[in-house]
Structures are given as C-alpha cells and as structure tokens.
C-alpha positions as CSV (number, residue, x, y, z in Angstrom):
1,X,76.7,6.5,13.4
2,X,81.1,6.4,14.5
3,X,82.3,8.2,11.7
4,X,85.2,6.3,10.0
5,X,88.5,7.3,10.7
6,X,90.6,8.9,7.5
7,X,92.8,6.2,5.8
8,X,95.8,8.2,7.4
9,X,94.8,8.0,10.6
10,X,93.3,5.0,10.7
11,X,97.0,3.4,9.1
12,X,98.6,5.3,11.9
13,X,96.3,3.9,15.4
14,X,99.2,2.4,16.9
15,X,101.1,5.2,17.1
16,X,98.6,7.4,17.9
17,X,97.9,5.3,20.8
18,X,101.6,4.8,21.9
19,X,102.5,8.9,21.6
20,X,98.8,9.9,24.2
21,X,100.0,7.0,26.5
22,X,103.4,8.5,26.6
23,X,102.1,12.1,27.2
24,X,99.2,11.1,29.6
25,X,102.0,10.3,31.6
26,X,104.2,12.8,31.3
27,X,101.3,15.2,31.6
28,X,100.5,13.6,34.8
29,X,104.1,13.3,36.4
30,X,104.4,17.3,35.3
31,X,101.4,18.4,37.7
32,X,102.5,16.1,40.5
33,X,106.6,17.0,39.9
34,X,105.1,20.9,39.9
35,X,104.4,22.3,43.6
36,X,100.8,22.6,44.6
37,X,101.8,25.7,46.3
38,X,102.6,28.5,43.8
39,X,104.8,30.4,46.6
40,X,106.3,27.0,47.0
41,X,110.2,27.2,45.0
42,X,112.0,24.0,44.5
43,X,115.9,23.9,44.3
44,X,117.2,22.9,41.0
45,X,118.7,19.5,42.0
46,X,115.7,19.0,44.4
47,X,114.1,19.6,41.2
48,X,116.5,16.8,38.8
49,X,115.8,14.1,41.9
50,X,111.9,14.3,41.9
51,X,111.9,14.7,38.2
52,X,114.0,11.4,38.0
53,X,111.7,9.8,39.9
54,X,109.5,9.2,37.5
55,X,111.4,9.6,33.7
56,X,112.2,5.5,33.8
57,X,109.0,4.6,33.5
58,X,108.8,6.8,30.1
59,X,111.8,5.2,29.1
60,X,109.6,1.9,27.3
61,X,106.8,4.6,26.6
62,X,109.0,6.7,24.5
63,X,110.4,3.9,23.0
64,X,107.0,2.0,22.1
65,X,106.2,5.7,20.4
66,X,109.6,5.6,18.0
67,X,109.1,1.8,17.1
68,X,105.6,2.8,15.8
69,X,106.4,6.4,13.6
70,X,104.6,5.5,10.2
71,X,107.3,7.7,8.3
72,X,110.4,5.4,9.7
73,X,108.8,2.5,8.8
74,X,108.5,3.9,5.3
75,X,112.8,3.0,5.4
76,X,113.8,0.1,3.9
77,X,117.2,-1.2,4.7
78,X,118.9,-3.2,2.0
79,X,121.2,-4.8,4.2
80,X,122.0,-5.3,7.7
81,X,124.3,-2.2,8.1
82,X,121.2,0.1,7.2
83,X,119.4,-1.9,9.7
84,X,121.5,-0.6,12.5
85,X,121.0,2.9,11.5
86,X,117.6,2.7,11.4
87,X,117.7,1.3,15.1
88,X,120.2,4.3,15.7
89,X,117.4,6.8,14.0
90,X,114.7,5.0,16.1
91,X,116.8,5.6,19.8
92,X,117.5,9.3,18.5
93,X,113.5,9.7,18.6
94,X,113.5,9.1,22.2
95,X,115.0,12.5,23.2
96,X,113.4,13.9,20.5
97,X,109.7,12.5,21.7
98,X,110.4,13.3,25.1
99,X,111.3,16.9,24.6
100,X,108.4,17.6,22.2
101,X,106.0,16.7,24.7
102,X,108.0,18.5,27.1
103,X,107.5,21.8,25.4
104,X,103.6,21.2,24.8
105,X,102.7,20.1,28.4
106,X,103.5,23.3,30.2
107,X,101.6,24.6,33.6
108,X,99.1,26.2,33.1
109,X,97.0,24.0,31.1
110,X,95.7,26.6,29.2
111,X,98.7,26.5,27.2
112,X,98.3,22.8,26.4
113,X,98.4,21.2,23.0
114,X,96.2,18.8,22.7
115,X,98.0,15.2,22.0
116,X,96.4,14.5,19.0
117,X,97.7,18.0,18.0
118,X,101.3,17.2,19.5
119,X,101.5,13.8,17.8
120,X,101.0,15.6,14.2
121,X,103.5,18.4,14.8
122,X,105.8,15.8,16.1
123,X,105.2,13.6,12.8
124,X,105.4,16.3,10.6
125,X,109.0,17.1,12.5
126,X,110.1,13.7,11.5
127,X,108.8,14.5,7.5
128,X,110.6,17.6,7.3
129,X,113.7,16.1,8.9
130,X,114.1,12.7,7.0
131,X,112.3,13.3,3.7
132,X,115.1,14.4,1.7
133,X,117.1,11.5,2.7
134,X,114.9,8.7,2.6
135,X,113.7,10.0,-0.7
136,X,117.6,10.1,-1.4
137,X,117.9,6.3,-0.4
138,X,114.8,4.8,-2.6
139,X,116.9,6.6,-5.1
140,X,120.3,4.6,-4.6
141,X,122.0,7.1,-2.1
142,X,124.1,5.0,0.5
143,X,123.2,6.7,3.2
144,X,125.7,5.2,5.5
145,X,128.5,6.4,3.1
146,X,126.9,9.9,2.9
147,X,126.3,10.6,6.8
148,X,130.1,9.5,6.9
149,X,131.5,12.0,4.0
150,X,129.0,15.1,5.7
151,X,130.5,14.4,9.1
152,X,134.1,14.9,8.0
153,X,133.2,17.7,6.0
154,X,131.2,19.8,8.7
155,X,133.4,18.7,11.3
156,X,136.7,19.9,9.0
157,X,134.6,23.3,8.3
158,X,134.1,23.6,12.0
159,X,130.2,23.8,11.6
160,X,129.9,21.0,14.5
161,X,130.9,23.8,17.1
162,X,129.1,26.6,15.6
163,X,125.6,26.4,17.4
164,X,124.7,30.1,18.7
165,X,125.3,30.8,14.8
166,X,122.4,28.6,13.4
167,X,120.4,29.7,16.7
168,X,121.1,33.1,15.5
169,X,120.5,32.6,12.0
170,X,117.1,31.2,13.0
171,X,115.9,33.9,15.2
172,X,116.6,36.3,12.2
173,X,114.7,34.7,10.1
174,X,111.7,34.2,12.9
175,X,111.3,37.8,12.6
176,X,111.3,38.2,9.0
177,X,108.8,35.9,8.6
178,X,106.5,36.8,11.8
179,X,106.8,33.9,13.0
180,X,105.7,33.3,16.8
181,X,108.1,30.8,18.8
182,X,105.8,30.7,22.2
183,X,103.5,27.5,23.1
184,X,100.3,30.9,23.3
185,X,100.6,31.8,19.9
186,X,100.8,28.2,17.8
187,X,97.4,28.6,16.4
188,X,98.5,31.7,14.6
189,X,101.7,30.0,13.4
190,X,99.5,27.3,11.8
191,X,96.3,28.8,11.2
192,X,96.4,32.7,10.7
193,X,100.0,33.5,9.1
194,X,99.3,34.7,5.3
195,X,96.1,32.7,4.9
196,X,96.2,33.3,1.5
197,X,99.7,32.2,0.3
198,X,100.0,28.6,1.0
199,X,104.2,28.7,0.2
200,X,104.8,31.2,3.1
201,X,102.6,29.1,5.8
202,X,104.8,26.3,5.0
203,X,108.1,28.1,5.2
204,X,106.4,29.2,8.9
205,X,105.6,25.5,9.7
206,X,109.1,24.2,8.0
207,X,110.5,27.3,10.3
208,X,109.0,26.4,13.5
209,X,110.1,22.9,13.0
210,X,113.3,23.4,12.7
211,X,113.1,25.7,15.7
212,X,111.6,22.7,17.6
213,X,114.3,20.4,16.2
214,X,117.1,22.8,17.5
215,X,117.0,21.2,20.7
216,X,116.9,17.7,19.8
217,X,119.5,17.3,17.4
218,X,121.7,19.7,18.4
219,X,121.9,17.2,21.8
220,X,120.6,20.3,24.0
221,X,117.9,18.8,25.7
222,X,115.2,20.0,28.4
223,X,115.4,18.2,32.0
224,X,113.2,14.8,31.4
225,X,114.8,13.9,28.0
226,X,118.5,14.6,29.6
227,X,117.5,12.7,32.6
228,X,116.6,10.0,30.3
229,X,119.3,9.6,28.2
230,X,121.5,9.9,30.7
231,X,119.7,6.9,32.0
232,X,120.0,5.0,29.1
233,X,123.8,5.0,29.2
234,X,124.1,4.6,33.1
235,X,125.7,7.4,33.7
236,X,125.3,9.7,36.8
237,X,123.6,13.1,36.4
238,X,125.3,16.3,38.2
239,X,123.3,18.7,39.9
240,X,124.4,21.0,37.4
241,X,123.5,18.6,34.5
242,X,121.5,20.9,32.1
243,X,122.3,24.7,33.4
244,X,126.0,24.2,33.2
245,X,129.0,22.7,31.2
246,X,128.4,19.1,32.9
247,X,125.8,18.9,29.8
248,X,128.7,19.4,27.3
249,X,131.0,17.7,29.5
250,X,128.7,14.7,29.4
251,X,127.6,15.0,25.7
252,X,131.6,14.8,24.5
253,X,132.2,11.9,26.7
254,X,129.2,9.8,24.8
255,X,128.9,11.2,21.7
256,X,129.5,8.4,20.0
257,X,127.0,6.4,22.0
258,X,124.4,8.9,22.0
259,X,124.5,9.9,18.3
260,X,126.6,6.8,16.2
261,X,125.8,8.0,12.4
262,X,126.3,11.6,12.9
263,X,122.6,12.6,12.3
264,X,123.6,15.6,14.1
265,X,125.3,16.6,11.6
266,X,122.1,15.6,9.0
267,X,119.9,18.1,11.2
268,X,122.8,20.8,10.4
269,X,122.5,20.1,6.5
270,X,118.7,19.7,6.8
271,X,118.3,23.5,8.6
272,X,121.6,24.9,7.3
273,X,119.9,26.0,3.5
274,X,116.2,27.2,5.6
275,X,118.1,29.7,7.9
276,X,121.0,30.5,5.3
277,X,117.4,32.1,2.8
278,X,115.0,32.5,5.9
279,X,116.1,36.7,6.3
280,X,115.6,37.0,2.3
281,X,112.0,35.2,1.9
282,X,110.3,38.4,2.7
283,X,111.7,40.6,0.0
284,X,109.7,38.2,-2.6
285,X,106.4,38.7,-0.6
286,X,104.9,41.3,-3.4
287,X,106.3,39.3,-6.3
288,X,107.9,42.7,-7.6
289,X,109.9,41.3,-10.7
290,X,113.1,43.4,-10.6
291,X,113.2,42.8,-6.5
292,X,112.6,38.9,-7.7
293,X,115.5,38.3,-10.0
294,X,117.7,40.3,-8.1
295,X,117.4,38.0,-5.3
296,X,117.0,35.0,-6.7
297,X,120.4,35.5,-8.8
298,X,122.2,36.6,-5.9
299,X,120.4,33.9,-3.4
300,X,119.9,30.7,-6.3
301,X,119.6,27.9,-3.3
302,X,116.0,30.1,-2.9
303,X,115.3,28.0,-6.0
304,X,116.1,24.7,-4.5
305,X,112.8,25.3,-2.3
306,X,110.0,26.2,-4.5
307,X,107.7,24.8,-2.2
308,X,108.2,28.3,-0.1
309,X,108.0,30.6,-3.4
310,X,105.0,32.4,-5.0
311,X,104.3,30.8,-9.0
312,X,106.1,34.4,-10.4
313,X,109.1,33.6,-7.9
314,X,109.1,29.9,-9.3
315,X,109.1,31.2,-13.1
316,X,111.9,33.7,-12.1
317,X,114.1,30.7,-11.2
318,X,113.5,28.5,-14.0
319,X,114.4,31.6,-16.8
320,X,117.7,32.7,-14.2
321,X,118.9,28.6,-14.5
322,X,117.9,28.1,-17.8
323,X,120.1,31.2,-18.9
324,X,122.6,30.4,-15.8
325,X,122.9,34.0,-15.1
326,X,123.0,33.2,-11.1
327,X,125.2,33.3,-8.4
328,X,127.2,29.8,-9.0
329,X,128.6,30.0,-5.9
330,X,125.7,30.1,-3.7
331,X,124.9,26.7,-4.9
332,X,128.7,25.5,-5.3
333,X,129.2,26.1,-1.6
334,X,125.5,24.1,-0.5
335,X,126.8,21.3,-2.7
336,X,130.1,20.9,-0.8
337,X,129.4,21.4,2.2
338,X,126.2,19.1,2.3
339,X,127.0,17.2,-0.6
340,X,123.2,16.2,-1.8
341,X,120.7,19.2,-3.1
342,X,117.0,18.2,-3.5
343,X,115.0,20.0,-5.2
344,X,112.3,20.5,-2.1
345,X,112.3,16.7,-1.0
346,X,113.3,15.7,-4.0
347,X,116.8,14.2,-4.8
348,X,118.7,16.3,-7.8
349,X,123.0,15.5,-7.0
350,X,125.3,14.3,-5.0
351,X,128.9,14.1,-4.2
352,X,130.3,11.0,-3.8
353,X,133.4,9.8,-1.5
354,X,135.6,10.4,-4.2
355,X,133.5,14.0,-4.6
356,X,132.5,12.7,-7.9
357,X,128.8,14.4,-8.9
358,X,126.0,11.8,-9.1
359,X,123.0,12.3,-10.8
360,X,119.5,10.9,-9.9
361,X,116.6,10.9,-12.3
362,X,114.8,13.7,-12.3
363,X,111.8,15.5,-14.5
364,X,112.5,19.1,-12.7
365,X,113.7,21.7,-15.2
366,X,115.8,23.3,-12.5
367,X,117.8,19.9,-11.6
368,X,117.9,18.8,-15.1
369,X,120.2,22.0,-15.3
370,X,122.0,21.6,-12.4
371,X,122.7,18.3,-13.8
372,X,124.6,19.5,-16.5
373,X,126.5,22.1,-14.6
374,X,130.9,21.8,-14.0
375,X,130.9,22.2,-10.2
C-alpha cells in the first residue's frame, strides 16, 4: 500500500515539484560548472561566464517556485495596490530561492541537503520572515503605508547602511546559543541542540534563518542569484561583480527596481529585535529567578518572544508588565524604530503615519498592557 501524503504536504505538491525541478538543475549545472579536475583552478570571470551560461534557464524555474509558495498565497490583497506588492514579494523570492539552493548544493555531495529538506528550510524562511506582517494585514495593518513609514524611519536612523553591525550582532549571538552556521553541522542545528527545551531549538532555527536570510535581503547575493538578477534588469555584469564594489555600485543604481517596497528594510525590523536579545538568551537557560527578572527588566523586548523562553521565564514577564517595573525604553525604542510589536507572530501596536498608537485585538496579558501604556 502508497502511504498517503500528510494534508500539508499533499496541499503543497506543486511547489514541492517546482522547488526539486529548480534544484535538479542547479544541482546539475553546479557539477558540470565545477572542474572535473580537482588541480584544475578557474579564473574568477572565467568562472561568472560559464556560470552565466546556464542561470537563464533557472530564471522561469525560480520563478514557477515563488508563484507556487503556500505561505504567499495565504496574502490577500484588498486592492490592486497590495496586488503589486505581492508581485514585488513574489520577484524578491527569486534571489532568495536561488541562493538557498546555492548554499545547500555544495561539492562534495556529502554535504548535500536533500531537496525535500531544502524546500522546508526555505518555507520555513518565508514563515519566520512574513508571519508577523501578514498576520498584521488580516488584522487591518496597511502594509503599503507601514513599509513606507519604516523606510523613512531606518533610512533617517541610518540603519540602511549599517550591515557589518547586524552581521556582527548575529555572530554574537551564534555563539551564545551554540549554534553551528556550516552546511556539515545542520542536523545538529535542527536535531540535537537542547533536545529537551523546545523554546531554545526554535530560537536556534529562527537564528539560523535569519543567518540564511542575511544574504537575501540585505541584496548581497552569491554568484548564480547575482548573475540572475542582474539578468533580469538587462544590465551587464563586471568581472568584478560580486568580490568588489561593482556589487554596490550596481545595487544603488537599481535599488528601486530590485527592491520597490523597501522589504529590505522589513528583513532589518524582522532580525533587528532576534540579534538585539540573541547574546542575553543564555543567561535564562537555568531559569535562576533573580538572574530571570534582572534580565527581563533590563531586556523587556525578551518578552515580546515567549516562544524562545522557558514557562518560569514567561511567568517572570507577565508579573514585571503587569507591575511595569521594566525597562520602558527597551520597548519605547523597538516601537519607533519598527513601528509594529507582535507578540511572537502575533500583532499587539502600531504607529501610524501620523505616529499615532494603534491597537489590534488581542487576548495576551502582556499586549493587553502594552496597550494601555503612554509611549
């Protein structure tokens, strides 16, 4: 007897099928792009022209994979303006596809991720990235109006040119958390780190997402997805393209083509609170109470995640916001500069244009308290 597929999976055959057609043949252009001979060294550019041999024919196979993503097609645009972005969040997949697979396929195989196993790390990419805001939209967030307002914030607080910062505040909090950030060790990221506390393995998979997201939304991508892209906007590629400034060069000449509603500056908010807490997490790990409230008062937007705290850590919160003896800044500065807290995925406030709060229905004790909060 075929055993039936889960519901899940079964929901999600097209795009299963699209994503292993896309990295069949990727996988197969790698081994053929890599020289037989391992004494063999290819130039660089001799490198970029072989290579660009054969990225146009992923260009329709990349694309077939972001028209199918279950999660996108969980957005449902109430007009025709939130139509367009959703195209725009659809092309911004492509690089992101691209590289994903790029990082799994490496030579020698026996460093290969399985596809089926890529195409759920590259869903689950897509969750942890979009959640909050799609959530946000169901809710009654304008999302166009928000991307807008977090642009011109970030972009005034100079956040847009601060990269090797977030890089760096991600690496700290790699090795606070043991997490490993090498193709080798992914079965201990998802299978063997803390077994027994379910909150820290998902602060290790949220971590290594983000890691993993770095590249793709920060527009730094590897060779085939820059070769693409590039592609996709006609535009010639210099031998240089990815090892030197001609990647900047060519990113600030297109930005606006490349990247139209500013999600770039979404992945910022999205990672900005994870690697803000990631280098305190592992003070909580024995749930020692006065380590715990000292913490959490001085580190509140801790709280905003409970998903990555232990149930004492969780209790802890609640009895610091109910008696609002935390550090009100901590949160006051998340809520400006990102302008929408969730509680997890979960939408709590929001500053409007006219940095007016909004509220959105909510059952969570901790948001029902920020709700009622002068910021």
């Amino acid at each position: 007897m075929i055993p039936m597929e889960k519901p899940k999976e079964a929901k999600n055959t097209q795009f299963f099928k699209a994503f292993k057609t896309l990295y069949d043949y990727m996988d197969k252009s790698f081994k053929e792009i890599e020289p037989h001979d391992p004494n063999e060294r290819q130039s660089y550019p001799d490198r970029l022209s072989i290579m660009a041999d054969y990225t146009d024919a992923s260009i329709p196979l990349a694309k077939a994979v972001a028209r199918q993503i279950p999660f996108l097609q969980e957005f449902k645009p109430k007009n025709q303006r939130e139509e367009l972005f959703l195209a725009h969040v659809k092309d911004m997949e492509i690089p992101h596809v691209l590289d994903v697979i790029d990082i799994l396929t490496p030579i020698p195989a026996t460093h290969r991720v399985k596809p089926k196993t890529a195409a759920h790390m590259f869903l689950d990419s897509v969750a942890f990235l979009y959640t909050p805001l799609f959530n946000a939209h169901k809710a009654g967030l304008d999302v166009i109006a928000y991307l807008q307002q977090l642009h011109k914030g970030i972009s005034q607080k100079q956040l847009d040119g601060s990269i090797q910062k977030i890089i760096k505040l991600f690496d700290e909090g790699v090795h606070q958390i043991g997490l490993f950030n090498t193709t080798r060790d992914l079965d201990k990221v998802f299978k063997n780190i803390v077994p027994h506390q379910p909150f820290r393995k998902r602060l290790t998979q949220d971590m290594y997402y983000a890691g993993k997201l770095m590249g793709a939304f920060r527009l730094d991508w590897g060779e085939w997805a820059s070769i693409v892209v590039s592609t996709i906007l006609k535009s010639e590629i210099p031998p240089t393209f990815v090892l030197e400034n001609d990647f900047f060069v060519f990113v600030s000449k297109n930005a606006q083509r490349i990247d139209p509603e500013h999600l770039f500056d979404y992945y910022i908010a999205r990672v900005f609170p994870l690697n803000r807490n990631a280098s305190f997490y592992d003070r909580l790990q024995n749930d020692d109470p006065k380590i715990l409230k000292d913490t959490l008062n001085d580190h509140p937007t801790m709280c905003l995640s409970p998903k990555y705290l232990s149930p004492k850590s969780r209790q802890t919160c609640l009895q610091l916001f109910q008696a609002q003896t935390y550090n009100a800044q901590d949160i006051q500065e998340q809520l400006h500069l990102l302008r929408l807290i969730s509680i997890d995925d979960a939408p709590c406030v929001y500053l409007d244009p006219k940095d007016k709060l909004q509220v959105f229905k909510s059952n969570n004790a901790i948001c029902q308290t920020l709700q009622k909060i002068e910021f």
